[in-house]
C-alpha positions as a Markdown table, in Angstrom:
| # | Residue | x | y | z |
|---|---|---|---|---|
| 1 | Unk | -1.9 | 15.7 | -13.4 |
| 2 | Unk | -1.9 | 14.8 | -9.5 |
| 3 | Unk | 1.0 | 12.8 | -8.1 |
| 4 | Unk | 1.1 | 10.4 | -5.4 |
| 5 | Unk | 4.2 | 10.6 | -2.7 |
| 6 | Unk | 5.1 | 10.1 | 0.9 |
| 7 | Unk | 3.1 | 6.9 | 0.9 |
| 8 | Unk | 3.6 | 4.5 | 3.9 |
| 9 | Unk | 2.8 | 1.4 | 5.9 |
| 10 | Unk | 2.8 | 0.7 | 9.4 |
| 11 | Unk | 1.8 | -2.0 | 11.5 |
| 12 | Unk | 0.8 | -1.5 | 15.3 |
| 13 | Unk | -1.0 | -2.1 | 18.4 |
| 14 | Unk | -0.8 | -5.8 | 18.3 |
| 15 | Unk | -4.0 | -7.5 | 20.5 |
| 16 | Unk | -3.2 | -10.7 | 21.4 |
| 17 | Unk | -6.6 | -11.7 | 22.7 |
| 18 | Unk | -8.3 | -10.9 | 19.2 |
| 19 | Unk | -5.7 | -11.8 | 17.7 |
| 20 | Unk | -5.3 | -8.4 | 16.3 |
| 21 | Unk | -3.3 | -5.5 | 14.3 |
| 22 | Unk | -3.8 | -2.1 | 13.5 |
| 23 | Unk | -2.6 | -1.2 | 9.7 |
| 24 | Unk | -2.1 | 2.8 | 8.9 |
| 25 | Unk | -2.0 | 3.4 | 5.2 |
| 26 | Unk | -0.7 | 7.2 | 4.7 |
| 27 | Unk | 0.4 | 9.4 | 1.6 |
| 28 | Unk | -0.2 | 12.6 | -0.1 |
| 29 | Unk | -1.7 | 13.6 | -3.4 |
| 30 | Unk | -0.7 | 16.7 | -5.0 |
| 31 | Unk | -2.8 | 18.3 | -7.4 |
| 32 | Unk | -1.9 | 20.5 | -10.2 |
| 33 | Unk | -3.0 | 24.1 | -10.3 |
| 34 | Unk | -5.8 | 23.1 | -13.1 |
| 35 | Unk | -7.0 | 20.8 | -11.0 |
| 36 | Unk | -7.1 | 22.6 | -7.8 |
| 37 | Unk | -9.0 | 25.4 | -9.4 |
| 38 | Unk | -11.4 | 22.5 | -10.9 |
| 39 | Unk | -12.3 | 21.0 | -7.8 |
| 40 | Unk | -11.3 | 17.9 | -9.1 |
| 41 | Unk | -13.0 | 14.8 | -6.8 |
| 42 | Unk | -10.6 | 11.3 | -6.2 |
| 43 | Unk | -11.6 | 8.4 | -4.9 |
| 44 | Unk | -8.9 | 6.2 | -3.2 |
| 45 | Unk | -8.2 | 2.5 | -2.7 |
| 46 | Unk | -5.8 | 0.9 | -0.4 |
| 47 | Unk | -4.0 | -2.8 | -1.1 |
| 48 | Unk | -2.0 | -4.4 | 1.3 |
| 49 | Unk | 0.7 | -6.5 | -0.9 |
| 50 | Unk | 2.8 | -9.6 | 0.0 |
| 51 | Unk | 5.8 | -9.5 | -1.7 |
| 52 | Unk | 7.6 | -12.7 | -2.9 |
| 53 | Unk | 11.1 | -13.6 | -4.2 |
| 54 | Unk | 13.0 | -15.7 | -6.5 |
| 55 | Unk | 13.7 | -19.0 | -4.9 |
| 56 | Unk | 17.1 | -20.0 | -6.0 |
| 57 | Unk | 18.0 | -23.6 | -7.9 |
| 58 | Unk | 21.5 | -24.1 | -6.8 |
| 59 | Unk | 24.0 | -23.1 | -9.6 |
| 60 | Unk | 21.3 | -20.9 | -10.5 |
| 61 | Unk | 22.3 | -17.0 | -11.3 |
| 62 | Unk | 21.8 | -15.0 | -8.3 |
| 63 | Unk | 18.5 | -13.3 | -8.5 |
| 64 | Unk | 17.2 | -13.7 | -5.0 |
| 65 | Unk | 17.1 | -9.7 | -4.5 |
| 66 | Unk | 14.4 | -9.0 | -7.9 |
| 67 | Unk | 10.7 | -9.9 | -6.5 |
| 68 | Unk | 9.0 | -12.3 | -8.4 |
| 69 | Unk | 5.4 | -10.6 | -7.4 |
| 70 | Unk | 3.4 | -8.8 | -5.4 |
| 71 | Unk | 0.0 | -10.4 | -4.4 |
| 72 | Unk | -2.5 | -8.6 | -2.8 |
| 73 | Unk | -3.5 | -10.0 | 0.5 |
| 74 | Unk | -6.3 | -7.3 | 0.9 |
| 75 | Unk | -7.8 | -4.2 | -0.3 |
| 76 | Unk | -9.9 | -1.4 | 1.3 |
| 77 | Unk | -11.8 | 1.1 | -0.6 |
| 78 | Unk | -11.2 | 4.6 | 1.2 |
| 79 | Unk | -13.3 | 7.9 | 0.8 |
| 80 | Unk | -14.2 | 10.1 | -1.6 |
| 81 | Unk | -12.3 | 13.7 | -1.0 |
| 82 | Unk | -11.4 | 17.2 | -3.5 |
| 83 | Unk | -8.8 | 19.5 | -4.8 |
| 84 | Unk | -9.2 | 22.9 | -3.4 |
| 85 | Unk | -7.2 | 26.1 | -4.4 |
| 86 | Unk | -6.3 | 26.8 | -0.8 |
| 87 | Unk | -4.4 | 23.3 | 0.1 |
| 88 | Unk | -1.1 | 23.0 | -1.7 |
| 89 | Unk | -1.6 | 18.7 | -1.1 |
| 90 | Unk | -3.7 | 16.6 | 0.7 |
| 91 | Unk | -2.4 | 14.1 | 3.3 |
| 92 | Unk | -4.9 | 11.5 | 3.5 |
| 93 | Unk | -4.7 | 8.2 | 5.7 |
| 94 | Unk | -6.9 | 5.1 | 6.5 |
| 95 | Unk | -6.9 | 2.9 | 9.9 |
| 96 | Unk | -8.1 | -0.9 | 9.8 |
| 97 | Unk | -7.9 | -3.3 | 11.8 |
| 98 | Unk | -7.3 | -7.0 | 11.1 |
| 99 | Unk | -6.4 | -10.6 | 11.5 |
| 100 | Unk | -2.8 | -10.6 | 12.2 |
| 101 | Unk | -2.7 | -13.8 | 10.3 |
| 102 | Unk | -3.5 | -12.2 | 7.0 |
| 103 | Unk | 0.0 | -10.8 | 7.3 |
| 104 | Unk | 1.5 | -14.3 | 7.1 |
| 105 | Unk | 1.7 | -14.4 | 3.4 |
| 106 | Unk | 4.9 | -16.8 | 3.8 |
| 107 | Unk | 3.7 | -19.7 | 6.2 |
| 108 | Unk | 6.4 | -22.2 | 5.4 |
| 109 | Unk | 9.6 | -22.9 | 8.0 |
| 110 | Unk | 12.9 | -23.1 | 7.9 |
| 111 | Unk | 14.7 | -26.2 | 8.1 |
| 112 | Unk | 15.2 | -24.9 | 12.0 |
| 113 | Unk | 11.7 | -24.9 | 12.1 |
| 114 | Unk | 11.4 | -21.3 | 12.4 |
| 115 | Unk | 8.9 | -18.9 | 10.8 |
| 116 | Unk | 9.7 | -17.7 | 7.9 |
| 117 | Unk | 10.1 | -14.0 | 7.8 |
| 118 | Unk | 7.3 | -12.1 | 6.0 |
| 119 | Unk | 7.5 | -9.5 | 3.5 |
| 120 | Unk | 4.0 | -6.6 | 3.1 |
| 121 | Unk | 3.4 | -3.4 | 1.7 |
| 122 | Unk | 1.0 | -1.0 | 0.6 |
| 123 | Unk | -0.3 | 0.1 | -3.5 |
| 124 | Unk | -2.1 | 3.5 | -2.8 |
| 125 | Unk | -4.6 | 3.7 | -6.1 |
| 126 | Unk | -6.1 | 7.3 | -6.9 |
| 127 | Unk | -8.5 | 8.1 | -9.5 |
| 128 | Unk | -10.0 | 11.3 | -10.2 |
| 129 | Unk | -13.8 | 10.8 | -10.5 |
| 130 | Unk | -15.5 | 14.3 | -11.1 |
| 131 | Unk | -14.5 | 17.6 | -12.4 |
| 132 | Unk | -11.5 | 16.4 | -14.5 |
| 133 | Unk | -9.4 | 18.8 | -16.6 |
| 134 | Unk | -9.4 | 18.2 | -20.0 |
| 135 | Unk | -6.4 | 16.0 | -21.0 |
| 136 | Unk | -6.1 | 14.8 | -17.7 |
| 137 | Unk | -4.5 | 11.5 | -17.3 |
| 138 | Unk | -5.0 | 8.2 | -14.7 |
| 139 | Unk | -2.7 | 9.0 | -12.1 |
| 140 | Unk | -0.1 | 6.1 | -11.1 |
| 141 | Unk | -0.2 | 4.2 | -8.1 |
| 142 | Unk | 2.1 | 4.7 | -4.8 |
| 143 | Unk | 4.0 | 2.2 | -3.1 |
| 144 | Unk | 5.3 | 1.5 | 0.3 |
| 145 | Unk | 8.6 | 0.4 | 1.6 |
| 146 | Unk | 8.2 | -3.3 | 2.6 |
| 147 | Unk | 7.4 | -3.7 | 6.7 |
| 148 | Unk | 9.0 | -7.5 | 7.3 |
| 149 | Unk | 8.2 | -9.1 | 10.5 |
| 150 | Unk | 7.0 | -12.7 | 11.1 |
| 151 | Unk | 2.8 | -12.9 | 11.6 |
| 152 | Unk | 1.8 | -16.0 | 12.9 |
């Protein structure tokens, strides 16, 4: 079964006229020899996530670092692509650009009156689609590290 790794988020080239970021989704699949010599197809799928925490009732038990959930902000479908016996892994990536403002998945403030500092990553889904090896399971998702920043 193929296995997901190296996956990765990053967040550039802000425009400030559109209003703009680039988002790079990156990883690598590796298949397994069967299906390399199968010519297994995937098809991928890209979610940007916005991760939220625990909010803490005072004399609560500490359990501000556990997420509560990840909601997806956005997803993009990505190509279709297939195993070959002469490529060990496949590196894949996908470019969009969008709204900064979808990155604001926290838009409260601080008592200050500051932003409040938002929390994103990326879910990498692959799913073989053709030319599957027998016995062949789904393959699971890959995550991110979270990129924080404040996107208002």
């Amino acid at each position: 079964m193929a296995t997901l790794s190296n996956v990765t988020l990053s967040i550039s080239d802000y425009n400030a006229t559109a209003k703009t970021v680039r988002l790079t989704f990156k990883y690598r699949l590796t298949p397994s020899s069967v299906e390399k010599l199968a010519g297994t197809v995937y098809r991928e799928q890209f979610s940007l996530l916005g991760r939220d925490y625990v909010i803490l009732v005072p004399g609560a038990v500490e359990t501000a670092s556990l997420p509560a959930r990840d909601s997806t902000i956005r997803t993009f479908n990505g190509g279709m692509f297939a195993a070959s016996p002469s490529v060990p892994a496949i590196d894949r990536q996908l470019v969009v650009t969008v709204a900064k403002s979808i990155l604001n998945e926290d838009p409260q403030h601080s008592a200050s009156g500051s932003e409040i500092s938002d929390e994103v990553l990326s879910r990498v889904s692959v799913a073989a689609i053709a030319n599957i090896p027998v016995g062949a399971g789904p393959i699971a998702p890959g995550f991110s590290s979270l990129v924080t920043g404040t996107w208002t």
